[in-house]
C-alpha positions in Angstrom: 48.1 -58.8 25.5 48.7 -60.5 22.0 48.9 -58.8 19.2 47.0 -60.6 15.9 47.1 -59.1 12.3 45.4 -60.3 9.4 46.7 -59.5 6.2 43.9 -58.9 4.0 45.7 -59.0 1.1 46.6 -62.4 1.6 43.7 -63.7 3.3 41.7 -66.0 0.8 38.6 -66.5 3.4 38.5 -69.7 3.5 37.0 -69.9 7.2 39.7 -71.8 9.0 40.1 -69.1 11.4 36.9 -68.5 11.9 36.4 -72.0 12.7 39.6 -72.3 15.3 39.0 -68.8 16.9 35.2 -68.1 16.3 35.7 -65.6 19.4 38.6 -63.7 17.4 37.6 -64.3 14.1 34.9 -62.9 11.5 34.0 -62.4 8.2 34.1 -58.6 7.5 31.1 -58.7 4.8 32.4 -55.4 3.6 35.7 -57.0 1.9 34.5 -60.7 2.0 37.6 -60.9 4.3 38.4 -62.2 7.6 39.1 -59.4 10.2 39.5 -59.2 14.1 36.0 -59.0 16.0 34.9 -55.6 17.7 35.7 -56.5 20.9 39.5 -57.3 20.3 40.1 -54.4 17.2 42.7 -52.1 17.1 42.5 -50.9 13.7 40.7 -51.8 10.1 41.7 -50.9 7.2 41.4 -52.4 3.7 45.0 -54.1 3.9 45.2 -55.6 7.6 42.7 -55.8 10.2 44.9 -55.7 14.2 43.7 -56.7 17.6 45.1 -57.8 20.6 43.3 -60.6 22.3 43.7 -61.1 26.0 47.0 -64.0 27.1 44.0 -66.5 27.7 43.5 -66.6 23.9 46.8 -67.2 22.5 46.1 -71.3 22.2 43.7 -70.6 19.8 44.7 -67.9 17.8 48.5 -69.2 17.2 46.6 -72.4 15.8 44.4 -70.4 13.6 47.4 -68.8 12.5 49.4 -72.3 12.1 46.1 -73.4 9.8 45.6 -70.7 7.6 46.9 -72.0 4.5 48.4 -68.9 3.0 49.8 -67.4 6.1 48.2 -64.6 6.5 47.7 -64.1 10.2 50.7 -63.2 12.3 50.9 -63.5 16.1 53.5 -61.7 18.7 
């Protein structure tokens, strides 16, 4: 598995993610900020949102990572 946080401090919603990894990636209307989807979510909080995706997914979410343009999704 991969893990993927998104720092919701950082994250500025701009919808790249969303847009790269519509099948990791949503907009969590509660905080207008992007979280992980149900299906992959580990954890929510108001600070990060953390999910581990399946191996098959790591192409896309490392890219959405790559584009975000303040950094705030991290991959391992």
């Amino acid at each position: 598995m991969v893990k993927v946080v998104v720092n919701k401090e950082a994250c500025i919603a701009c919808g790249v993610c969303w847009s790269v990894a519509p099948q990791v990636f949503e907009l969590d209307p509660s905080t207008g900020k992007t979280r992980i989807k149900e299906q992959y979510r580990v954890s929510d909080s108001d600070t990060e949102s953390v999910g581990e995706v399946p191996e098959e997914l790591r192409e896309p979410v490392e890219k959405a990572a790559n584009s975000c343009p303040v950094g705030a999704i991290s991959v391992s």
